[in-house]
MMTF fields as JSON, N, C-alpha, C and O atoms, coordinates in Angstrom:
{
  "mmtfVersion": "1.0.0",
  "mmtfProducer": "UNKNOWN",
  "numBonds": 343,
  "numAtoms": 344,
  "numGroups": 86,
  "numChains": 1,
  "numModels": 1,
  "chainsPerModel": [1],
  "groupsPerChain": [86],
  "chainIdList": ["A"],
  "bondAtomList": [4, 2, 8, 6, 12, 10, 16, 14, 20, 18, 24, 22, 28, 26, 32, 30, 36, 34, 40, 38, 44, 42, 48, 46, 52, 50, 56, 54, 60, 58, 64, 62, 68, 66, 72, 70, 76, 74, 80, 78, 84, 82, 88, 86, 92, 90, 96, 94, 100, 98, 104, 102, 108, 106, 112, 110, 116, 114, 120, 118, 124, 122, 128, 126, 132, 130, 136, 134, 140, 138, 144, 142, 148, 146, 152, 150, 156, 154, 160, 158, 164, 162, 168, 166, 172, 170, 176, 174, 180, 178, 184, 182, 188, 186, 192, 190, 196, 194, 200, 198, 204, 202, 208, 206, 212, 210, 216, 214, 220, 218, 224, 222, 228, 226, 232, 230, 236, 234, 240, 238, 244, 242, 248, 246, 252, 250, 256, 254, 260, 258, 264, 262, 268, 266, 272, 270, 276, 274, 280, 278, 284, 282, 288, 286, 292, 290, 296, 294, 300, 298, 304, 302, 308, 306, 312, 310, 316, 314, 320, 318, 324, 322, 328, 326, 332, 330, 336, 334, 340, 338],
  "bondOrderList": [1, 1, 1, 1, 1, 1, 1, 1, 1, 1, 1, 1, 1, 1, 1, 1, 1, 1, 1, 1, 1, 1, 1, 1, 1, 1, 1, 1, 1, 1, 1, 1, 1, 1, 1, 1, 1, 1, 1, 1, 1, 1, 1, 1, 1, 1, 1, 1, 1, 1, 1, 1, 1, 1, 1, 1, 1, 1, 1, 1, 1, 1, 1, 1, 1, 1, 1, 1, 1, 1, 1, 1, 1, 1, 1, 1, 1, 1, 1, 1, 1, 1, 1, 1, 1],
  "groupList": [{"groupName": "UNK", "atomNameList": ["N", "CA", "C", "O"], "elementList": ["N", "C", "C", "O"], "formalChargeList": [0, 0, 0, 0], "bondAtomList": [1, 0, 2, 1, 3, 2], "bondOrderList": [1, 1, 2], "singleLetterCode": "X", "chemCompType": "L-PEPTIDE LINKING"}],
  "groupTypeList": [0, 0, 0, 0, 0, 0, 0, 0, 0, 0, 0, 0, 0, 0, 0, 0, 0, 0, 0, 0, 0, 0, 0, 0, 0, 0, 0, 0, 0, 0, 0, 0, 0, 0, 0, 0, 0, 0, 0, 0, 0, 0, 0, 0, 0, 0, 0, 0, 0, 0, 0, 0, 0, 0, 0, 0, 0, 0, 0, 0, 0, 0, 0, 0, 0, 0, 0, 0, 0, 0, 0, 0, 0, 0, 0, 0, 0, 0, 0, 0, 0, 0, 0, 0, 0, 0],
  "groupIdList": [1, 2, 3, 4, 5, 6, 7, 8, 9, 10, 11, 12, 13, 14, 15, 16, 17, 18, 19, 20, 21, 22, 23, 24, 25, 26, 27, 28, 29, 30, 31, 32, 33, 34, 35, 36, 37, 38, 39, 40, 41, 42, 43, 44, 45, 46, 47, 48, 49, 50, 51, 52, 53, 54, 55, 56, 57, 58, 59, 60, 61, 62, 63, 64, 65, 66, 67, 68, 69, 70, 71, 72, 73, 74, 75, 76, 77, 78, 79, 80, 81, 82, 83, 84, 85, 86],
  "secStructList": [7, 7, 7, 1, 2, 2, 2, 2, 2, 2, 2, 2, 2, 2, 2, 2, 2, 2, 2, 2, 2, 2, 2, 2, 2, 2, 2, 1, 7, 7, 7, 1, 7, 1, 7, 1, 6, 6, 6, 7, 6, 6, 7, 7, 6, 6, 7, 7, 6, 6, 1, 2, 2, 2, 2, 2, 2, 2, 2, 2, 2, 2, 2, 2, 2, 2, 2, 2, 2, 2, 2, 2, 2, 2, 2, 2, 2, 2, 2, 2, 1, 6, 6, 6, 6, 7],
  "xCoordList": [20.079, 18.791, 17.776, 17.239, 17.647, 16.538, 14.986, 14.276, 14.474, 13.403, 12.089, 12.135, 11.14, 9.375, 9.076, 8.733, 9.282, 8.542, 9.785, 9.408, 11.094, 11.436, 11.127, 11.245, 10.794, 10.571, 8.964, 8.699, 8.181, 6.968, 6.548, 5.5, 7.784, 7.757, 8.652, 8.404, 9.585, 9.753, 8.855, 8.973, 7.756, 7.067, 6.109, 5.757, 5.45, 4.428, 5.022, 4.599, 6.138, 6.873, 7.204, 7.051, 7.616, 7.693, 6.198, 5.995, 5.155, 3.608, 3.433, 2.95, 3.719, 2.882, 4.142, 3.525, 4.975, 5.455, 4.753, 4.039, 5.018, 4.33, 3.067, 2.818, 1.963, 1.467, 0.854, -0.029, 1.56, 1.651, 2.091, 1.446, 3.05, 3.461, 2.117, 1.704, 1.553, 0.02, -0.408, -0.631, -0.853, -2.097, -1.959, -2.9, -0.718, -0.583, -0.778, -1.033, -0.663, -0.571, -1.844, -2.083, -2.89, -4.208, -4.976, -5.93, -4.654, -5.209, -4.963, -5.947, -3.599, -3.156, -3.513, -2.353, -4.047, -4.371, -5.641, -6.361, -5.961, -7.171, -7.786, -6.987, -9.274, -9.327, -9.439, -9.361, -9.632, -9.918, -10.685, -10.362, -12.048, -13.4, -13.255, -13.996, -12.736, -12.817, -14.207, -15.087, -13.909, -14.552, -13.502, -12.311, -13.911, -13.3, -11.733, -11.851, -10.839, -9.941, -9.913, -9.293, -11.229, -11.923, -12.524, -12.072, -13.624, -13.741, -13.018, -13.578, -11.82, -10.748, -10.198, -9.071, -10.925, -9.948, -8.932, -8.53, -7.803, -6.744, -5.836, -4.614, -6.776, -5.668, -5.814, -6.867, -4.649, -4.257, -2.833, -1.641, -3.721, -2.762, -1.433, -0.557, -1.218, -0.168, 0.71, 1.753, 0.263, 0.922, 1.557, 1.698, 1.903, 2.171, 4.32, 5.204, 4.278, 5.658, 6.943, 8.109, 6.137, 7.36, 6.745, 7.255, 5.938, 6.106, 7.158, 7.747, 7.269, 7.685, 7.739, 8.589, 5.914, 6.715, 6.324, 6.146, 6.355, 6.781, 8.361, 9.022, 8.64, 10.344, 10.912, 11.804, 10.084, 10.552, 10.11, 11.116, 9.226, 8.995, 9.7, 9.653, 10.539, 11.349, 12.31, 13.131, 12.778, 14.346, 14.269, 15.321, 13.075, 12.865, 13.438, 14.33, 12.292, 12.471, 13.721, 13.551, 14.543, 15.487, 16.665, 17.426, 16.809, 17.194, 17.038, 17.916, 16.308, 15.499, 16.165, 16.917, 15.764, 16.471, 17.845, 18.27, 18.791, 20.353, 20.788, 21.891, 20.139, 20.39, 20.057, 20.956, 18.931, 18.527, 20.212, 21.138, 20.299, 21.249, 22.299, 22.968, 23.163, 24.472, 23.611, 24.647, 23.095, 23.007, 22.891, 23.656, 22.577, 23.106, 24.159, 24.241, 25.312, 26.568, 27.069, 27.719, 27.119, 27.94, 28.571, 29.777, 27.593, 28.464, 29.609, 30.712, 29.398, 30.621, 31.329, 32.463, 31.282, 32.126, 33.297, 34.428, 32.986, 33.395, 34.112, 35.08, 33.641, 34.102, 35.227, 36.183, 35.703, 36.502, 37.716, 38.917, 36.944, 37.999, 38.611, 39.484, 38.394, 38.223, 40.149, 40.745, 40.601, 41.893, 42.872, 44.076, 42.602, 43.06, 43.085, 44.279, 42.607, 42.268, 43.418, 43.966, 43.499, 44.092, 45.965, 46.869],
  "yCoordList": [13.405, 13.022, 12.937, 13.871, 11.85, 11.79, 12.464, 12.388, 13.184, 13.767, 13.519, 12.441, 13.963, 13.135, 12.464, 11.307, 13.374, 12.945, 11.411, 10.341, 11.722, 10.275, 8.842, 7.649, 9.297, 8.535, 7.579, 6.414, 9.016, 8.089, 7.535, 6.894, 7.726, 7.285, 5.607, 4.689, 5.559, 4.386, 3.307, 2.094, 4.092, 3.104, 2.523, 1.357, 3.557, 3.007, 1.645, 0.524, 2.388, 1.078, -0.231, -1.303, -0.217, -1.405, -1.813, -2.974, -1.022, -1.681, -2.16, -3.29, -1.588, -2.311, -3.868, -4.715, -4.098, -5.212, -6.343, -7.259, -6.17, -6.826, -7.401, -8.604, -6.063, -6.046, -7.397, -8.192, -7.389, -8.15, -10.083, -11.095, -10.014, -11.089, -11.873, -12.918, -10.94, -11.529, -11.878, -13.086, -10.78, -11.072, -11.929, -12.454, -12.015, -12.785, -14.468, -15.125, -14.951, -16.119, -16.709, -17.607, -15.926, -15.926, -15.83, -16.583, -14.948, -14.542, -15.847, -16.494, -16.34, -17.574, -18.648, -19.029, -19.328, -20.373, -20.5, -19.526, -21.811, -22.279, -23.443, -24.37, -23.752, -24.262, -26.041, -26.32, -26.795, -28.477, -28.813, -29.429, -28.486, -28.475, -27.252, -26.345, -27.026, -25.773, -26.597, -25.986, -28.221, -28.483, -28.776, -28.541, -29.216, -29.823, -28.49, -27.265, -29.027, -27.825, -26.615, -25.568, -27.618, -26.329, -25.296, -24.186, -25.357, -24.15, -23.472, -22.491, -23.672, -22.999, -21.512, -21.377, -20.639, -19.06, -19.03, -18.377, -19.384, -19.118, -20.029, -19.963, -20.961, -22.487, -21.353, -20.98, -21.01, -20.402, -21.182, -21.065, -22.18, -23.085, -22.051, -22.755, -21.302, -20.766, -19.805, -19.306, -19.563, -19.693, -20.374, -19.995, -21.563, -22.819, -22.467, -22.326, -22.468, -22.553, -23.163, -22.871, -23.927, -25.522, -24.708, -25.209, -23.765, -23.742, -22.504, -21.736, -22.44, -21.702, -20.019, -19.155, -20.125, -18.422, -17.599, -16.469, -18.7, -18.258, -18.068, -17.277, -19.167, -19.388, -17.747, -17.107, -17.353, -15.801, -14.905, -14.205, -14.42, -13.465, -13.467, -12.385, -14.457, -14.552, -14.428, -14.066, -14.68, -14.403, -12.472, -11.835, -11.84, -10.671, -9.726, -8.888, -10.423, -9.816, -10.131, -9.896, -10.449, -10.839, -9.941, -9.258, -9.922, -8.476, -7.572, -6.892, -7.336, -5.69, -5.432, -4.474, -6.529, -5.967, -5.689, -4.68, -6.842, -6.937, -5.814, -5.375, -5.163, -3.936, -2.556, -1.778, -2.515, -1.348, -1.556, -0.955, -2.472, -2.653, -2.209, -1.528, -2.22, -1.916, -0.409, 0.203, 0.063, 1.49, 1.842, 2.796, 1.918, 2.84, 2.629, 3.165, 1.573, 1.163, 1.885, 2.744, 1.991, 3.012, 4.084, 4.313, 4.823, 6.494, 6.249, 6.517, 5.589, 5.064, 4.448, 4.596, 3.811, 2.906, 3.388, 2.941, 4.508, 5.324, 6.448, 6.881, 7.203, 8.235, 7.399, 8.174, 6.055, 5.227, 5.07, 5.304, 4.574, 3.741, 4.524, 3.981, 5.973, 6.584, 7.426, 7.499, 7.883, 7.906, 6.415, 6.597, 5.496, 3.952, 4.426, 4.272, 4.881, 4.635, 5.737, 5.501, 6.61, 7.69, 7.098, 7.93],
  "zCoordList": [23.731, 24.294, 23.167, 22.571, 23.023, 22.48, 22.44, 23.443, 21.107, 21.388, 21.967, 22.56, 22.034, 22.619, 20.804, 20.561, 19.93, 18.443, 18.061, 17.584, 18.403, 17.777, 19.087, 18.808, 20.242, 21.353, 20.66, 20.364, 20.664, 19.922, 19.332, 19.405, 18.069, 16.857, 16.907, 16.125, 17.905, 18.694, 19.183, 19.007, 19.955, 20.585, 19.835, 20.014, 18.638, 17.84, 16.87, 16.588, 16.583, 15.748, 16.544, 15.959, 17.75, 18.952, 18.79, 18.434, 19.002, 19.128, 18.247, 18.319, 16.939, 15.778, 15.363, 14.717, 15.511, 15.448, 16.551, 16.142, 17.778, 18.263, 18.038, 17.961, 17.895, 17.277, 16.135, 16.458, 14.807, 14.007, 14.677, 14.4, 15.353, 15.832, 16.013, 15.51, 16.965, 17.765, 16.98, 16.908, 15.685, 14.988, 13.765, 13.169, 13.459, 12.337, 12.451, 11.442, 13.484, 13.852, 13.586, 12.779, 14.588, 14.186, 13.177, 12.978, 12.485, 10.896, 10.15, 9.793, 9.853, 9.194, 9.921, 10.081, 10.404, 10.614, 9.951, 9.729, 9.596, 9.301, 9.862, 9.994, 10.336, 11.188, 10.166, 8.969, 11.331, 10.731, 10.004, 8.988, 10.322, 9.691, 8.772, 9.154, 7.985, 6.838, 5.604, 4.999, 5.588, 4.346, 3.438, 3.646, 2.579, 1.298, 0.666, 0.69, 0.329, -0.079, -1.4, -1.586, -2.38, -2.814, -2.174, -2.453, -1.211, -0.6, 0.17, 0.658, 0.493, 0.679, 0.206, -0.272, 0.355, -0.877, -0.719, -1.682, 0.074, 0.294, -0.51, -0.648, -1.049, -2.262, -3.585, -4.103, -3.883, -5.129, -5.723, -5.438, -6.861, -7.884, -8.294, -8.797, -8.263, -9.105, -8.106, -8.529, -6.779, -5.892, -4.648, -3.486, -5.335, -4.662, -4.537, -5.382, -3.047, -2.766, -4.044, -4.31, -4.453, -5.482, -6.872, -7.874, -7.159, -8.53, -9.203, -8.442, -10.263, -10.956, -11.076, -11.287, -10.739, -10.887, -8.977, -8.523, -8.564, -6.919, -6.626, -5.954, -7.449, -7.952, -8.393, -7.837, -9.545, -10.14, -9.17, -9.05, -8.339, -7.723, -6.702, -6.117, -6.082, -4.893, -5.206, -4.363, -6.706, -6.861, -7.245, -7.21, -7.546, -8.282, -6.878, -6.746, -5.817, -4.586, -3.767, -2.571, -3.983, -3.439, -4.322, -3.638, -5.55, -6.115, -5.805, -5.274, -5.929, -5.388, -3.851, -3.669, -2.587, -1.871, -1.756, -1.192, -2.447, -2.522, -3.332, -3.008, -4.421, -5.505, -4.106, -3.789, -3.58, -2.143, -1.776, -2.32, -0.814, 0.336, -0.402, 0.376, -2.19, -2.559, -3.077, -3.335, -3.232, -3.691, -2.545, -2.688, -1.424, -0.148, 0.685, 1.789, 0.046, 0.576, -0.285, 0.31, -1.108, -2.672, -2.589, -2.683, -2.385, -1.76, -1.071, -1.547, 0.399, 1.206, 0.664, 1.121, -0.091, -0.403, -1.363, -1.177, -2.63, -3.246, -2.672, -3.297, -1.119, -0.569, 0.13, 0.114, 0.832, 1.064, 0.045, 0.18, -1.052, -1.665, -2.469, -3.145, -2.67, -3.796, -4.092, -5.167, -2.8, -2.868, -3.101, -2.92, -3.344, -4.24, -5.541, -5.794, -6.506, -7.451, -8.357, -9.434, -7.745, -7.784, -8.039, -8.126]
}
């Protein structure tokens, strides 16, 4: 049975996703009439999807998680395989 502290700790995490769903949609949009795309704050030249070092920070982050995901497969994987080797 599940406890009341991991139950709550459930629901806040269910709320705050949702949560985000809602609000993110809203936040990111920009409306028609903004004006010219200089006054825009959100146009940042060097974070443009097609350039280069959007290119490096997505491949950085994409390490980082694939390196997470095999260092906590590892242990298992070693306590498994580990009579093979032998």
């Amino acid at each position: 049975m599940a406890s009341t502290s991991t139950l709550l700790m459930k629901t806040i995490f269910l709320v705050l996703i949702f949560a985000s769903f809602a609000i993110a949609p809203a936040t990111s949009t920009v409306p028609e009439d903004c004006g010219s795309e200089s006054a825009n704050p959100r146009n940042v030249p060097f974070l443009q999807p097609d350039g280069n070092i959007f290119t490096i920070v997505k491949c950085f982050a994409s390490g980082i998680i694939l390196g997470t995901g095999f260092m906590h497969v590892l242990p298992d994987s070693f306590e498994m395989l580990g009579d093979c080797w032998a």
